[in-house]
N, CA, C and O atoms as a GROMACS GRO file, in nm:
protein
  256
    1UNK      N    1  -0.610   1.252  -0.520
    1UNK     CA    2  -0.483   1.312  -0.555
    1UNK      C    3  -0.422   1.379  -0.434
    1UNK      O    4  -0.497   1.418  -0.344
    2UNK      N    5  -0.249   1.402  -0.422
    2UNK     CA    6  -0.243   1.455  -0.351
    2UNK      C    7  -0.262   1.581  -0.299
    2UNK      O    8  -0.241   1.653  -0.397
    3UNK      N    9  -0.287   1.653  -0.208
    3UNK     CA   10  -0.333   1.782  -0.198
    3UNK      C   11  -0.475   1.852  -0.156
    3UNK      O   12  -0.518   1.958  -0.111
    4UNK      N   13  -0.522   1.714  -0.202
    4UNK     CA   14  -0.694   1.702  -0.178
    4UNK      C   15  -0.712   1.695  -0.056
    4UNK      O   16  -0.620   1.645   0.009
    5UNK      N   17  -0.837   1.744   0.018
    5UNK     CA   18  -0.910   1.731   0.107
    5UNK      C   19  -1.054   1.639   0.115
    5UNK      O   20  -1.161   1.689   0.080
    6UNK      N   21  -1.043   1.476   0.173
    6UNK     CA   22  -1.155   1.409   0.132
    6UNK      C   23  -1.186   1.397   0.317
    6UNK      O   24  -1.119   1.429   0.415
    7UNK      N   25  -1.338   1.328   0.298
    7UNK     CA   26  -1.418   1.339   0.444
    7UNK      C   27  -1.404   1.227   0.511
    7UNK      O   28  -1.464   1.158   0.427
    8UNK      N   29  -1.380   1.163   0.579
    8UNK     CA   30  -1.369   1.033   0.659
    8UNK      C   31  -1.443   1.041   0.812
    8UNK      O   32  -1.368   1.082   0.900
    9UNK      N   33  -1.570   1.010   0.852
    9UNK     CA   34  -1.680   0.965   0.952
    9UNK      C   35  -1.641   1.112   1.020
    9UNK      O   36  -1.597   1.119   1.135
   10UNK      N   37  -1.668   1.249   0.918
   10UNK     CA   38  -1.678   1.358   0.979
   10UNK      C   39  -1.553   1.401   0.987
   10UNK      O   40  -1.531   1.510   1.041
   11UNK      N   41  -1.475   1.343   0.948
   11UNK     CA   42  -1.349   1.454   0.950
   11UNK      C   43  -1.317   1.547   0.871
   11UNK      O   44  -1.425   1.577   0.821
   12UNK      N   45  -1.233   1.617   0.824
   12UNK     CA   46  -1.165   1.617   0.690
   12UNK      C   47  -0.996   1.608   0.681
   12UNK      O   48  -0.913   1.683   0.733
   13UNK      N   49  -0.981   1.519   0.616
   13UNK     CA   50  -0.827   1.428   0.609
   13UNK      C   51  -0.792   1.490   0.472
   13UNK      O   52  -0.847   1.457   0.368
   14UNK      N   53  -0.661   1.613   0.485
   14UNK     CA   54  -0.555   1.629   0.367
   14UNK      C   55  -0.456   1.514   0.327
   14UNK      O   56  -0.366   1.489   0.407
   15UNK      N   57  -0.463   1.443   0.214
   15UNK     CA   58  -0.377   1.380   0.163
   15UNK      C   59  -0.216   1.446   0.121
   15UNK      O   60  -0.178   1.544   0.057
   16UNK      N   61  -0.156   1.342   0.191
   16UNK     CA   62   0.013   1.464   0.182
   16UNK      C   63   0.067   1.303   0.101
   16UNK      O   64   0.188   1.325   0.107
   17UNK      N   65   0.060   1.207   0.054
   17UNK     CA   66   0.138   1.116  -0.004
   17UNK      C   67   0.068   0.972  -0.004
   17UNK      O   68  -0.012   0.932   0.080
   18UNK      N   69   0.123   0.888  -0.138
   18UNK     CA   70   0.067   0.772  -0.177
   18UNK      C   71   0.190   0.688  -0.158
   18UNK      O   72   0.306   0.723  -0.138
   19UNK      N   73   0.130   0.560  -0.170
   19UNK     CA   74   0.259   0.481  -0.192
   19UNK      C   75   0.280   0.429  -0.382
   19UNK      O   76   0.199   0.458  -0.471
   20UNK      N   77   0.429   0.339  -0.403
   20UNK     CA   78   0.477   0.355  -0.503
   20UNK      C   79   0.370   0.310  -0.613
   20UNK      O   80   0.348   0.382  -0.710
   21UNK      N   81   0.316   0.210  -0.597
   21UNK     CA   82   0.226   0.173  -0.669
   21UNK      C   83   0.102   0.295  -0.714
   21UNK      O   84   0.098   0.332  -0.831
   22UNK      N   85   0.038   0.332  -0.645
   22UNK     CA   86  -0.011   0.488  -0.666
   22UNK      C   87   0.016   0.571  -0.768
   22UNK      O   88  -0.046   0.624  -0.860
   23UNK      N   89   0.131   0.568  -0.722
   23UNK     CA   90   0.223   0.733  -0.819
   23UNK      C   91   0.210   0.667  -0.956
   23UNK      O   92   0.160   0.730  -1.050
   24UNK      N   93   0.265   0.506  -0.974
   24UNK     CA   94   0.314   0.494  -1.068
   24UNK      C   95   0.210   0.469  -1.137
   24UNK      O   96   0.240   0.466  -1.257
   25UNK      N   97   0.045   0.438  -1.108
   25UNK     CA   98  -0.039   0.422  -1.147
   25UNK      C   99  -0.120   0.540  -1.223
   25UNK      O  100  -0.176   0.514  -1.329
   26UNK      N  101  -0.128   0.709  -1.147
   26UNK     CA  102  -0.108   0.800  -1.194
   26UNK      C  103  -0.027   0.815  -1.315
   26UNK      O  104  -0.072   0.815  -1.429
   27UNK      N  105   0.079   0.825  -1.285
   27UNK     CA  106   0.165   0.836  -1.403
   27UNK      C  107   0.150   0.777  -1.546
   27UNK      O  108   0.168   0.831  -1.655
   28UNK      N  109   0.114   0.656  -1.516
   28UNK     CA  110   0.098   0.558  -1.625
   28UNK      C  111  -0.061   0.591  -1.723
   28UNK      O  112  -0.074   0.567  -1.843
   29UNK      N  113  -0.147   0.639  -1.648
   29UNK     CA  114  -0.291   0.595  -1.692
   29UNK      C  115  -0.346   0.757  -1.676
   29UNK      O  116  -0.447   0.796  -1.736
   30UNK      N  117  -0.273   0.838  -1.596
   30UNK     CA  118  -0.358   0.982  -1.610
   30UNK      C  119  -0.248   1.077  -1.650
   30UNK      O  120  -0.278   1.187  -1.696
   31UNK      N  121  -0.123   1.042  -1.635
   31UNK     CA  122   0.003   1.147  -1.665
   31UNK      C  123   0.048   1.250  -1.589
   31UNK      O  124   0.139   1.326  -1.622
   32UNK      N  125  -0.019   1.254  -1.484
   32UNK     CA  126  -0.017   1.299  -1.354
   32UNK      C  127   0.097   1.287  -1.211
   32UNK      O  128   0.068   1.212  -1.118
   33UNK      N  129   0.207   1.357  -1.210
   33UNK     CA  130   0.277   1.294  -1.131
   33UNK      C  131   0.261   1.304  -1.006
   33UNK      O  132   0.216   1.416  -0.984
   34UNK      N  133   0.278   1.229  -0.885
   34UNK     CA  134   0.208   1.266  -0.710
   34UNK      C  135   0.376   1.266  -0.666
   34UNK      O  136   0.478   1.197  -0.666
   35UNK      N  137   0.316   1.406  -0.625
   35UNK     CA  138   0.494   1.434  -0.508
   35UNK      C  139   0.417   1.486  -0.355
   35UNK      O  140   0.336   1.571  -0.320
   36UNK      N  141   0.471   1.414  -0.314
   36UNK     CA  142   0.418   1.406  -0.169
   36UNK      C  143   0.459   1.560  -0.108
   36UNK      O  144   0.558   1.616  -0.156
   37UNK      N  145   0.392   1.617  -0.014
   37UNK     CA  146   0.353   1.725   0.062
   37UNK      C  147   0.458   1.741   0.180
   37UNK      O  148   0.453   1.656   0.268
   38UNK      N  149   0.560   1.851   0.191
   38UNK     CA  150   0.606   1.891   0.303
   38UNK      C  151   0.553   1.875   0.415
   38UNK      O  152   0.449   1.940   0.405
   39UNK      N  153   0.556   1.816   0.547
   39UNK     CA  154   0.455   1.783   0.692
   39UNK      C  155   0.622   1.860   0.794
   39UNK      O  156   0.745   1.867   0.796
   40UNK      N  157   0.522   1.890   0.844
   40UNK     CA  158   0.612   1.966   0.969
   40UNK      C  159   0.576   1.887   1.072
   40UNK      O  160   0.459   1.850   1.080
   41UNK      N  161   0.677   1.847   1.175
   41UNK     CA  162   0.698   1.735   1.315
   41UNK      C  163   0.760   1.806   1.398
   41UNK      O  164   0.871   1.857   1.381
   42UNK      N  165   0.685   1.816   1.503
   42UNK     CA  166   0.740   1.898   1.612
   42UNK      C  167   0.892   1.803   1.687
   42UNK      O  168   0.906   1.684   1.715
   43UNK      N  169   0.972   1.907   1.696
   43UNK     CA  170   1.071   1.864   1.766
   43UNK      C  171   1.037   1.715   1.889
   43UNK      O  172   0.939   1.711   1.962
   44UNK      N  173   1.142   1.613   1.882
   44UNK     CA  174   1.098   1.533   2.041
   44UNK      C  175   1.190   1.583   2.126
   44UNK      O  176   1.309   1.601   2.104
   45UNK      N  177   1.126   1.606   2.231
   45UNK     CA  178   1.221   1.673   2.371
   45UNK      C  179   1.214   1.504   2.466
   45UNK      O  180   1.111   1.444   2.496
   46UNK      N  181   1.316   1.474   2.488
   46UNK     CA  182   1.281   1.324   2.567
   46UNK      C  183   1.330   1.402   2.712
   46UNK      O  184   1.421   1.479   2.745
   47UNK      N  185   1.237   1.348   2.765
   47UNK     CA  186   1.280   1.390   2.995
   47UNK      C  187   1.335   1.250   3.027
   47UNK      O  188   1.281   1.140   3.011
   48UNK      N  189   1.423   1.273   3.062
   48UNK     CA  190   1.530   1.171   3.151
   48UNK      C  191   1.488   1.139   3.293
   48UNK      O  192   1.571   1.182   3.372
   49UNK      N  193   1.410   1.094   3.336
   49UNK     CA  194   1.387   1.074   3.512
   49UNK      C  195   1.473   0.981   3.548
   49UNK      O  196   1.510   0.874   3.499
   50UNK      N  197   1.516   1.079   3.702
   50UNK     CA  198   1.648   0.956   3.771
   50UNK      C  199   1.570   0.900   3.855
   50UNK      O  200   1.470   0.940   3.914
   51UNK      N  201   1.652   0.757   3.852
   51UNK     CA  202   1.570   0.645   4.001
   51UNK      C  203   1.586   0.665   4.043
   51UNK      O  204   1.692   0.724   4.063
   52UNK      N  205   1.485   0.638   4.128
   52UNK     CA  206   1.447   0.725   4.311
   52UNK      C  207   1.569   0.631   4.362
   52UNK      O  208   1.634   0.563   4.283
   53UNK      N  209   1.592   0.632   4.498
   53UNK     CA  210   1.683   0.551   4.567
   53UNK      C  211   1.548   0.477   4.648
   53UNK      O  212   1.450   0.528   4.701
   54UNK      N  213   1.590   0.341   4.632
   54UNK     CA  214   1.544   0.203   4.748
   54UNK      C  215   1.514   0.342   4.903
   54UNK      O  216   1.592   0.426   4.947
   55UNK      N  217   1.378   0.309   4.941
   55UNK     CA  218   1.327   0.376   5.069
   55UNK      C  219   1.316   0.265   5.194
   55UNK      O  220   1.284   0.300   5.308
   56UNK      N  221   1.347   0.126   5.160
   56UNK     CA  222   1.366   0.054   5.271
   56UNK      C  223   1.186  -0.015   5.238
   56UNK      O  224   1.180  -0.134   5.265
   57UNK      N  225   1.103   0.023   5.207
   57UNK     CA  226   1.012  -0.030   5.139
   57UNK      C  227   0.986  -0.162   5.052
   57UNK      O  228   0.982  -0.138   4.931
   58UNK      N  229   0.974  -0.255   5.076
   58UNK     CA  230   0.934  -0.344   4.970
   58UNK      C  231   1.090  -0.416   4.934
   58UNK      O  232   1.162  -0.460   5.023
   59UNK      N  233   1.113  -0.418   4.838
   59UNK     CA  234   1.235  -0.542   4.805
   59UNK      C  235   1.309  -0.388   4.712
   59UNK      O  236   1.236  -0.292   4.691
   60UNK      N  237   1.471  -0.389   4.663
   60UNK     CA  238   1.478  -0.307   4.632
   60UNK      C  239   1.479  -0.307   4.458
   60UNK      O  240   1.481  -0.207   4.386
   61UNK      N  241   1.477  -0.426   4.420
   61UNK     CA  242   1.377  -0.462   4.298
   61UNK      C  243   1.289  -0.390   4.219
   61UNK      O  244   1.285  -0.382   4.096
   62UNK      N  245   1.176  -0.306   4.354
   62UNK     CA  246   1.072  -0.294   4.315
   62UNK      C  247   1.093  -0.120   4.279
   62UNK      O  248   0.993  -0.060   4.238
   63UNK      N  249   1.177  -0.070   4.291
   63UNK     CA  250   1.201   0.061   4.301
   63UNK      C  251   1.222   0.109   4.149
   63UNK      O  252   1.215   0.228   4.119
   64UNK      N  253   1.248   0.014   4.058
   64UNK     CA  254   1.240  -0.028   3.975
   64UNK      C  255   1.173  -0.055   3.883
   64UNK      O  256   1.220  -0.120   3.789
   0.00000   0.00000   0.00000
């Protein structure tokens, strides 16, 4: 169920969500409804690096 904490090769893995078949299987056979778990995602910060300029090195292709 969701919410649970089960063990996997030493871990322990919180279940935050099933897929549709799941829920609806719950629902149907235990009366139980599964609403998936709030998860917090850290912001993405993306870094922009500018191309170097061609150093006369190699082909300028390769700068690349």
């Amino acid at each position: 169920m969701i919410g649970n904490t089960i063990h996997i090769y030493g871990r322990d893995v919180m279940l935050v969500d099933c897929d549709e078949y799941t829920k609806q299987w719950f629902k149907e056979n235990l009366w139980i409804d599964q609403n998936a778990l709030p998860t917090w995602q850290p912001p993405k910060n993306l870094i922009h690096h500018r191309i170097p300029e061609h150093n006369g090195i190699g082909n300028e292709e390769d700068t690349f």
